[in-house]
Each structure stands twice: as structure tokens, then as C-alpha cells.
PAMARLUM-90396 format. One record per residue (C-alpha): residue in three letters; y, z, x. Coordinates in steps of 0.25 Angstrom, whole numbers, padded with zeros to 4 digits, always signed. Layout:
<atoms>
alaYZX ...
</atoms>
This chain:
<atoms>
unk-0008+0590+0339 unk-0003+0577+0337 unk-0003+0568+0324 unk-0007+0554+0331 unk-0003+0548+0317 unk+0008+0538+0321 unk+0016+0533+0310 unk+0022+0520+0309 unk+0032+0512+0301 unk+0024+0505+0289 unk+0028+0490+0293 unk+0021+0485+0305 unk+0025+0472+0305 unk+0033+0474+0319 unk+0037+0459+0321 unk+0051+0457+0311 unk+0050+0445+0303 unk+0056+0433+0309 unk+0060+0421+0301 unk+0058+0408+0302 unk+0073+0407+0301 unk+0075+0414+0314 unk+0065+0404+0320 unk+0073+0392+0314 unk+0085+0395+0317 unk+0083+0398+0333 unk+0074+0384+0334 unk+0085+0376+0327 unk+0096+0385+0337 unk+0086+0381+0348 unk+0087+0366+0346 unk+0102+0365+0343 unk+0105+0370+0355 unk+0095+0363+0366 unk+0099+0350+0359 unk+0114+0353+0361 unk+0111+0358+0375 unk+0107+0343+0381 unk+0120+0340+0375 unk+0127+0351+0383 unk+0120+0347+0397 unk+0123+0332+0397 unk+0137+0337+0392 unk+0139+0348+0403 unk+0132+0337+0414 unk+0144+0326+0409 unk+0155+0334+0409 unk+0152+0344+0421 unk+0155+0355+0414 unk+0148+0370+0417 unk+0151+0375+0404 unk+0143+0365+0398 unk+0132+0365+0407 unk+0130+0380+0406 unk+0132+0381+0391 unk+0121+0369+0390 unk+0112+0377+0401 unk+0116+0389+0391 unk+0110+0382+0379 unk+0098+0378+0388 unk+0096+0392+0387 unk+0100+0394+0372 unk+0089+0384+0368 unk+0078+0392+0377 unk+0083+0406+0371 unk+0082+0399+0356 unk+0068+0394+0361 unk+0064+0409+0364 unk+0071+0412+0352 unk+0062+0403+0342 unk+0050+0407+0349 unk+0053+0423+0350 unk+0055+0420+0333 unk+0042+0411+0335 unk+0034+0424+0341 unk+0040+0434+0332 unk+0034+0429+0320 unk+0021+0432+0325 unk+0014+0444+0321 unk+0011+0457+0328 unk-0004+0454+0335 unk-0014+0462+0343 unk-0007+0463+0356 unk+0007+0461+0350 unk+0008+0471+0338 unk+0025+0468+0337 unk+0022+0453+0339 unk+0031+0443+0348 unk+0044+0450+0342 unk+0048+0453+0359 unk+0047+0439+0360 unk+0061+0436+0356 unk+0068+0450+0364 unk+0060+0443+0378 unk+0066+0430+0373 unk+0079+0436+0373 unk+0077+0444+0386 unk+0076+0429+0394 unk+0087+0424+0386 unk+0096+0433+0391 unk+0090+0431+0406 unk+0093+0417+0403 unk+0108+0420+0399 unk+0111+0427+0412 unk+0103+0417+0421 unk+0113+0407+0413 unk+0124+0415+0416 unk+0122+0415+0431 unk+0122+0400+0432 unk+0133+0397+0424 unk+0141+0407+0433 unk+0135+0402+0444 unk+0139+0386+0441 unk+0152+0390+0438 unk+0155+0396+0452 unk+0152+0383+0457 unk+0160+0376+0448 unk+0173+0385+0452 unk+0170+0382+0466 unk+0167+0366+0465 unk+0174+0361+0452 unk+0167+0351+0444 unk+0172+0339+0436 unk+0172+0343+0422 unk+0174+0334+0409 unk+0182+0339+0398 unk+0179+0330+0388 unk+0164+0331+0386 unk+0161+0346+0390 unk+0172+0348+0379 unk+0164+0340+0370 unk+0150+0346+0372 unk+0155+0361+0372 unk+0162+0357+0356 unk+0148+0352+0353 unk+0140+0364+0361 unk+0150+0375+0353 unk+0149+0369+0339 unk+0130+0368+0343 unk+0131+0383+0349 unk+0139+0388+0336 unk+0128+0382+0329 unk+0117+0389+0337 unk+0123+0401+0335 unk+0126+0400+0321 unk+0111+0396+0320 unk+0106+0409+0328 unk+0114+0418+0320 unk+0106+0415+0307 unk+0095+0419+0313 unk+0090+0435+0315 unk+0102+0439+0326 unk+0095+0451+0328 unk+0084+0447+0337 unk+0087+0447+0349 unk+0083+0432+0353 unk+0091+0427+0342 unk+0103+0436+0348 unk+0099+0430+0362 unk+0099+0415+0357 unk+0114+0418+0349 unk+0119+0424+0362 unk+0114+0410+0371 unk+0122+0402+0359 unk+0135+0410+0358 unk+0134+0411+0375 unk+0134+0395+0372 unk+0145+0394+0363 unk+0155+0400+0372 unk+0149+0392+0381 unk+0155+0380+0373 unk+0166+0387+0369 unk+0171+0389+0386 unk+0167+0375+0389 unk+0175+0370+0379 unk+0187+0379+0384 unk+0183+0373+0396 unk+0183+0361+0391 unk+0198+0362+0386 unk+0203+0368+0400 unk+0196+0356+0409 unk+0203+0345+0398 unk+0215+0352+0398 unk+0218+0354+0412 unk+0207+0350+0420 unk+0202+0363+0425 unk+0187+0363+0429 unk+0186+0377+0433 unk+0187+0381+0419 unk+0174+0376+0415 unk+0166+0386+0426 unk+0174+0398+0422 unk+0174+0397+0408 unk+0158+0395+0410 unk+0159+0407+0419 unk+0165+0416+0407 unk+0154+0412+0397 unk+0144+0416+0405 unk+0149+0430+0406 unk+0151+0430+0391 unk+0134+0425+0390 unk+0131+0435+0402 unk+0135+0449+0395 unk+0127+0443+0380 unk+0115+0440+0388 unk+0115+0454+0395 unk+0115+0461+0382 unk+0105+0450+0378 unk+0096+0454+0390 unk+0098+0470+0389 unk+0094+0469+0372 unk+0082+0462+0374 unk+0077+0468+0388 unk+0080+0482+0381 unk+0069+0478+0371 unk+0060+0472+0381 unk+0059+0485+0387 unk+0057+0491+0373 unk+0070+0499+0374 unk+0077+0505+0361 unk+0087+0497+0354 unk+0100+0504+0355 unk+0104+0516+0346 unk+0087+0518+0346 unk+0084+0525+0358 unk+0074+0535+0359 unk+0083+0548+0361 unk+0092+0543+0351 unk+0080+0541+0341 unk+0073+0555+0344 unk+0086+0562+0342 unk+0088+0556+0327 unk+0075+0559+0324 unk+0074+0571+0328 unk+0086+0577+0319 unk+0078+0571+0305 unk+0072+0582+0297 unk+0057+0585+0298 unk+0057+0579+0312 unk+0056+0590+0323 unk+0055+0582+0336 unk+0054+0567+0341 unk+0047+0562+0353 unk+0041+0551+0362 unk+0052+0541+0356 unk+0050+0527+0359 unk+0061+0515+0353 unk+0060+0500+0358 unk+0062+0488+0351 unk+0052+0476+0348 unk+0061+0467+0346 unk+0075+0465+0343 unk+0077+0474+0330 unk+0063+0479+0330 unk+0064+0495+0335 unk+0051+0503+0337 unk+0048+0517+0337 unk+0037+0527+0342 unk+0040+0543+0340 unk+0035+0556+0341 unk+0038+0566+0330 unk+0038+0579+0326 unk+0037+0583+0312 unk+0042+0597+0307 unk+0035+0594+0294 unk+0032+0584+0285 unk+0029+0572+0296 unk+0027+0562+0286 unk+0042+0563+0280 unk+0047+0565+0296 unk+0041+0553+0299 unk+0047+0545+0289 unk+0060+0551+0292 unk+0058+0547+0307 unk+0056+0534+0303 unk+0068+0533+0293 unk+0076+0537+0306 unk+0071+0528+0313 unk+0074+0513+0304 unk+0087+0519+0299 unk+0094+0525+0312 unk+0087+0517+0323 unk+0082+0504+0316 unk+0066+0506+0322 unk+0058+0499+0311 unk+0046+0503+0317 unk+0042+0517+0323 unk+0028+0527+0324 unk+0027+0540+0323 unk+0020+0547+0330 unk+0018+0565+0323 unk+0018+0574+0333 unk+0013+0589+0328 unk+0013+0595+0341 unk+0026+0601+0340 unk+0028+0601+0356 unk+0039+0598+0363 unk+0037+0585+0369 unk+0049+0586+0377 unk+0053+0570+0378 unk+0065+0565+0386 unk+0068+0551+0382 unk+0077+0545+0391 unk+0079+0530+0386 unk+0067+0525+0382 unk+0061+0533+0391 unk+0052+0545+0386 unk+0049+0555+0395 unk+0039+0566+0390 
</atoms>
């Protein structure tokens, strides 16, 4: 016989507050840096420099992630409805899923430029790319000092700071570049030192892409999976067996939990204990219970977040 009671957490309100600070921060971040952008194109276009241009095609895409940013914030705030009890909280982790696609498709060209610019050389002038990649650097550690007010927990504000710091050493190698053309009039330095960004850019977006695509596909947060849950739980007193876990994330920082459990006695003071467990060693805020009396062996492999019964 089964106890279909299901016991949740007491606080329902699934969506995390999100302040109006986060929201102003990212619009102001936003305009900053498409304003500077324009800036950085006309530079790049008049001094025939590849750093600039990808670091201005870079910021092109800062200003559309800090768009998606301001509207993932713009969503959040909205409350659970009928057909979306958790809200538009996955909002921002799809948002920072394309901004990540975005880096590596940014990558590829700025790889793809610079091959062509080590085979045919260009003509590049020091004097103004130097100038504009000052002016980008000083406008990029604005941004990112900006972002990092916000909430650095979300995933969509870690995606927009990872764009701005991918920027910042993109000024920071065109004006080394810069220095070494001045210096001694060697071109090639411009397509190689762009080349060595984008390798730094290509393994933050990766991680980027594997964090939000893990909770897209409703996977457990790291140091939370299923096997490693039931096997905490099952050592707490009162608690005779754990099954049919499931661990996946909402959002960034929000962990849910369903479960099967098995009291040996009082299931009250189990279930509570469970719980505890569950916020102090795995961080899941919310979970459900569900008692099961049976006492048979369900005999549940869980390989991942696969369960197989």
C-alpha cells in the first residue's frame, strides 16, 4: 500500500526574486557597449586592423547577449502561471545556451579572417587602432565592472561577463598589436594575436555552452546527482530505503527534487530529516516526497539521470 501524500517544501514561490538592480545594471551595460561598438567598426574599417574588427563584431554580440540578458531579468519577474508554474526563469539559461553558440560561430570567423590575413597581408595603421583599443579596454572594464554588481550567479549574467572579459583581451592583444606594428612594422602580428584570443574565448564559451545545455536537458548540477543524493540519504536515521530519485535544475542556482522514501518509523521526522539533507549537503531548495509503505524492493539502477526500474 502506498501513501500517495506527497510532501513538499512549504515555499512555493519557484521563480527567485530578481531585482530591478540586475535589470538596471544589464540595460546600462547594454548601451555602453553598442554605443562604443560603432566607435570600434569605423576604427577597425580606418585602420584595417582584424583585431579591432573582430573585437567590434565581439561587442556586436556583447550588446545582443546583454539584450537577452535584460529580457531573461524582464521574464523572470513574472509569476508562476497556469501553463508555467516555475515561471520564465529558463528564459535566461536558453539565452545563455545562444550566447555561447554565438561565441564559438564568433570564433570561427575571427580564425577564419586571420588565415587570410597571414597568407595576403594587409595594411595596417598603428596610430588609430592603438587609439580605439585604449578607449575599447578602459569602455570594456567599465562593462565588466558593471556586470559584476549584478547577481554573477545566473547564468546569463555569467554569459554577458564572459562576452566583456572575452573583449577586454581583445583590446588588450590589439593593443600589443598595436605596439608591435608601430614598433617594427610587422602586420602579421595583428592576425596572430587575434588568433590567440580567440582560443582563450573558445574554451569559456564551451564551458558556457556545456552549463546551460546541462540544465536545458534538466541535468543535476554537479556534486547533486541522483546516485550520489540516494546514497546520503540513505545513511540518515529513520530512513530505510530511497528511490525513483530525480535532480534537475530550473535555473541557475534553482535545484529541484522529487523522491521516493521508505520510513522505518516516524515518517514525519524522516521527511524532515530528508529535507534538511537535501538544502544543507546538495543546496535543492525545493523537493517532494513522495512515502512509500510498501516495503519492497524496487530494485532501481540509476545510471546518470537515467532511472531504470
Amino acid at each position: 500500500m502506498h501513501d500517495h501524500h506527497h510532501d513538499h517544501d512549504h515555499d512555493h514561490h519557484h521563480a527567485p526574486a530578481v531585482g530591478d538592480r540586475n535589470e538596471r545594471v544589464v540595460l546600462l551595460a547594454c548601451l555602453m557597449t553598442a554605443g562604443f561598438m560603432l566607435a570600434e567598426v569605423a576604427g577597425g574599417i580606418l585602420s584595417g586592423s582584424l583585431a579591432l574588427i573582430a573585437d567590434a563584431g565581439h561587442m556586436l554580440t556583447d550588446a545582443a547577449a546583454l539584450a537577452l540578458a535584460w529580457a531573461a531579468f524582464r521574464f523572470g519577474r513574472r509569476p508562476g502561471g497556469p501553463l508555467r508554474s516555475f515561471g520564465e526563469r529558463r528564459f535566461e539559461v536558453l539565452a545563455g545556451f545562444i550566447n555561447a553558440l554565438v561565441l564559438i560561430l564568433l570564433v570561427a570567423w575571427i580564425a577564419y579572417e586571420a588565415v587570410l590575413r597571414l597568407i595576403t597581408p594587409g595594411t595596417v595603421l598603428a596610430g588609430p587602432m592603438l587609439v580605439v583599443a585604449v578607449l575599447g579596454l578602459i569602455v570594456n572594464g567599465a562593462v565588466f565592472w558593471l556586470l559584476h554588481r549584478g547577481d554573477t550567479d545566473h547564468v546569463n549574467i555569467r554569459g554577458a561577463m564572459l562576452h566583456v572579459a572575452g573583449d577586454m583581451l581583445g583590446s588588450v592583444a590589439a593593443i600589443l598589436a598595436a605596439a608591435i606594428i608601430w614598433l617594427t612594422g610587422w602586420t602579421a602580428a595583428d592576425p596572430i594575436l587575434s588568433l590567440l584570443l580567440s582560443a582563450l574565448i573558445l574554451r569559456a564559451a564551451w564551458s558556457l555552452l556545456k552549463t546551460s545545455l546541462n540544465i536545458l536537458m534538466e541535468g543535476a548540477p554537479q556534486g547533486a546527482e541522483p546516485q550520489a543524493v540516494r546514497d546520503h540519504l540513505r545513511k540518515i536515521d529513520g530512513v530505510a530505503d530511497v528511490h525513483h530519485v530525480h535532480v534537475w535544475q530550473i535555473t541557475s542556482g534553482q535545484v529541484a527534487a522529487t523522491l521516493h522514501l521508505r520510513p522505518t518509523g516516524d515518517a514525519r521526522a524522516a521527511v524532515a530529516r530528508v529535507k534538511e539533507a537535501l538544502r544543507d549537503e546538495f543546496r535543492i531548495g525545493h523537493s517532494t516526497v513522495e512515502i512509500d509503505w510498501s516495503g519492497h524492493d524496487h530494485g532501481c539502477t540509476i545510471r546518470g539521470d537515467a532511472h531504470v526500474h
